[in-house]
C-alpha positions as CSV (number, residue, x, y, z in Angstrom):
1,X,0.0,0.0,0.0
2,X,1.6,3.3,-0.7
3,X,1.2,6.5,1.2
4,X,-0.8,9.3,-0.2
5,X,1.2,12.9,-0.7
6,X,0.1,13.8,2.8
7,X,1.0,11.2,4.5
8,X,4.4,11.6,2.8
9,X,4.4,15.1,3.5
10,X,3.9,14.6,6.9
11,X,6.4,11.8,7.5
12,X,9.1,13.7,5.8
13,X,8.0,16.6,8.4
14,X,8.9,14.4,11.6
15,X,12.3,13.0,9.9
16,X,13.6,16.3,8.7
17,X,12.0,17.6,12.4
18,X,14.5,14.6,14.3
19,X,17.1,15.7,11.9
20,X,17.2,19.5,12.6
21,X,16.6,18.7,16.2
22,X,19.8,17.0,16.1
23,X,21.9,19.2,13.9
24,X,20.5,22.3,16.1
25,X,21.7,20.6,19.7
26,X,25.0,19.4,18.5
27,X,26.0,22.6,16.3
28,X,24.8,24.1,19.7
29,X,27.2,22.2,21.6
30,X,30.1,23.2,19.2
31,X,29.7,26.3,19.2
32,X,29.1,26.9,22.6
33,X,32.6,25.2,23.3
34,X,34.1,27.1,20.6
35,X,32.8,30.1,22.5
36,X,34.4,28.7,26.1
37,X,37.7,28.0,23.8
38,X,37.4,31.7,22.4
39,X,37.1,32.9,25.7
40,X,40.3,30.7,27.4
41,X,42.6,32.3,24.5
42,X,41.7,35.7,25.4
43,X,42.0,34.9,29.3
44,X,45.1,33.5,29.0
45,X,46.3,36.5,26.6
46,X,47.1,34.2,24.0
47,X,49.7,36.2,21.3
48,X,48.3,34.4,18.3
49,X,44.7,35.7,19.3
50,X,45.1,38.8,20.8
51,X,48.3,40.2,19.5
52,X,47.2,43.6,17.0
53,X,48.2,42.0,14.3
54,X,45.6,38.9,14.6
55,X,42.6,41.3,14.8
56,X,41.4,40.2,12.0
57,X,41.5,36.6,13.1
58,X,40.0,36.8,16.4
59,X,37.0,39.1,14.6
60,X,36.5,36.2,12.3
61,X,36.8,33.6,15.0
62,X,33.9,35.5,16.6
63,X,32.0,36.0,13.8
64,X,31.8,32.3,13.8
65,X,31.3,31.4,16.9
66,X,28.3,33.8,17.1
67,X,26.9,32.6,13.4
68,X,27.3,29.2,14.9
69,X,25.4,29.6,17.4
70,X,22.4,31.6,16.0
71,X,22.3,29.1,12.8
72,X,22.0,26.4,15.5
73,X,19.2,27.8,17.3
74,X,17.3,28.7,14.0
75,X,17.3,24.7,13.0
76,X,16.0,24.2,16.7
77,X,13.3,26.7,16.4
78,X,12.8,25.0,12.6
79,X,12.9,21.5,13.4
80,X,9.8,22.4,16.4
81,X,7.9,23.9,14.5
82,X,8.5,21.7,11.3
83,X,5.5,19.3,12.8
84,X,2.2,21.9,12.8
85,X,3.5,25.0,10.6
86,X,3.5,25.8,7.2
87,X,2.0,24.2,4.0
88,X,4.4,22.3,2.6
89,X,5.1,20.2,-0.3
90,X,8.3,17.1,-0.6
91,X,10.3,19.4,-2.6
92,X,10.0,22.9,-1.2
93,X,10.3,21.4,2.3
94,X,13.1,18.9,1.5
95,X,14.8,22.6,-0.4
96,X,13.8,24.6,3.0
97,X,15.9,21.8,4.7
98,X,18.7,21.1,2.7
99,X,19.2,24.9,2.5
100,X,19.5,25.7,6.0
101,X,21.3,22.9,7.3
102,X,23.9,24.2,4.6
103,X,23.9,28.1,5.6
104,X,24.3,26.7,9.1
105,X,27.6,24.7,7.6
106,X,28.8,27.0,5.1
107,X,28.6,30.6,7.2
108,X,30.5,29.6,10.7
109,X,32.8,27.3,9.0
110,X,33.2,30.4,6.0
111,X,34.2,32.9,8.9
112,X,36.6,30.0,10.8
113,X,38.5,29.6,7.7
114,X,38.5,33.5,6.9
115,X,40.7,34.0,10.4
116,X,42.8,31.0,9.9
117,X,45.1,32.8,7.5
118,X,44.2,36.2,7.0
119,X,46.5,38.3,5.2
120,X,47.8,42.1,6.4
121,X,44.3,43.6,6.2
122,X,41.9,40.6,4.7
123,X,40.7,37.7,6.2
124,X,41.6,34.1,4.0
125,X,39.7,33.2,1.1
126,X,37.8,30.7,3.2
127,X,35.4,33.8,4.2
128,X,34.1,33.3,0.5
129,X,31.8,30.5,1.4
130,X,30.2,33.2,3.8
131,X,28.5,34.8,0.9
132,X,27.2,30.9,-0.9
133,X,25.9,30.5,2.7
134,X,23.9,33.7,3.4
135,X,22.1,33.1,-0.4
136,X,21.0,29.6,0.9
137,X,19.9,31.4,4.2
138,X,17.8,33.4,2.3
139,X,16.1,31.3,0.2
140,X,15.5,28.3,2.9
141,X,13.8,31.3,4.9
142,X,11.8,32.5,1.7
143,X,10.6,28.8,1.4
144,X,9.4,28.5,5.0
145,X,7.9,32.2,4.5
146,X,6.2,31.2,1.4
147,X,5.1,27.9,3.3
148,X,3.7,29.7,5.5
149,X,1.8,32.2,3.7
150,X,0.4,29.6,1.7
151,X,-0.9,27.7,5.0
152,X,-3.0,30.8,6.3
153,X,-4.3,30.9,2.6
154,X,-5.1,27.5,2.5
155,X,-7.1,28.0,6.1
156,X,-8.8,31.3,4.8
157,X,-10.3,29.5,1.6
């Protein structure tokens, strides 16, 4: 016996809802610890984060810690209310996911990478992923917007 589309739609929900859930809790818990690390180089004084010359490193360290974090929390806040928000469809919500659990990839590790070699003034040429990241952002947010406009028009009609 095969499922019907909403039945499909709905299993994919609670998978992609367990997935996120996961994702969310353990990104948490890296970049939480990445935060407590951040915090032990600059108690310590650590030269090769706080020396004048590594500004640009320890502003991209922090950039991704705090990206990290926040993307983290936004696939927590996603994955509960995945379940009962939104008018989805397989592909747009499979899109929504595969969108956002990139950007939450793509943006921390693109700021990491930026302050792992930065040059005099500019931070390495990992901080070009940044940019591939914030589009997906974007568009997984359009996708749950658009999912969610078409659920209060589908409650309206």
């Amino acid at each position: 016996m095969s499922l019907s589309t909403n039945d499909q739609v709905e299993a994919l929900r609670q998978r992609l809802a367990r997935r996120h859930h996961l994702l969310g809790w353990l990104g948490l818990l890296v970049f939480l610890s990445m935060g407590v690390f951040l915090e032990g180089l600059h108690g310590f004084k650590v030269g090769f984060y706080l020396d004048l010359g590594n500004r640009i490193r320890r502003e991209m360290w922090t950039l991704a810690h705090a990206h990290g974090t926040l993307l983290s929390l936004v696939n927590i806040a996603f994955a509960a209310g995945l379940p009962q928000f939104g008018s989805w469809t397989i592909g747009r919500l499979r899109l929504a996911s595969f969108f956002l659990i990139d950007a939450a990839f793509l943006i921390p590790v693109g700021f990491f990478l930026g302050g792992v070699g930065p040059s005099e003034g500019d931070p390495g040429i990992g901080i070009l992923l940044v940019p591939f990241g914030a589009v997906l952002l974007f568009v997984a947010v359009g996708l749950v917007l658009w999912s969610a406009h078409k659920a209060r028009n589908d409650q309206t009609n």
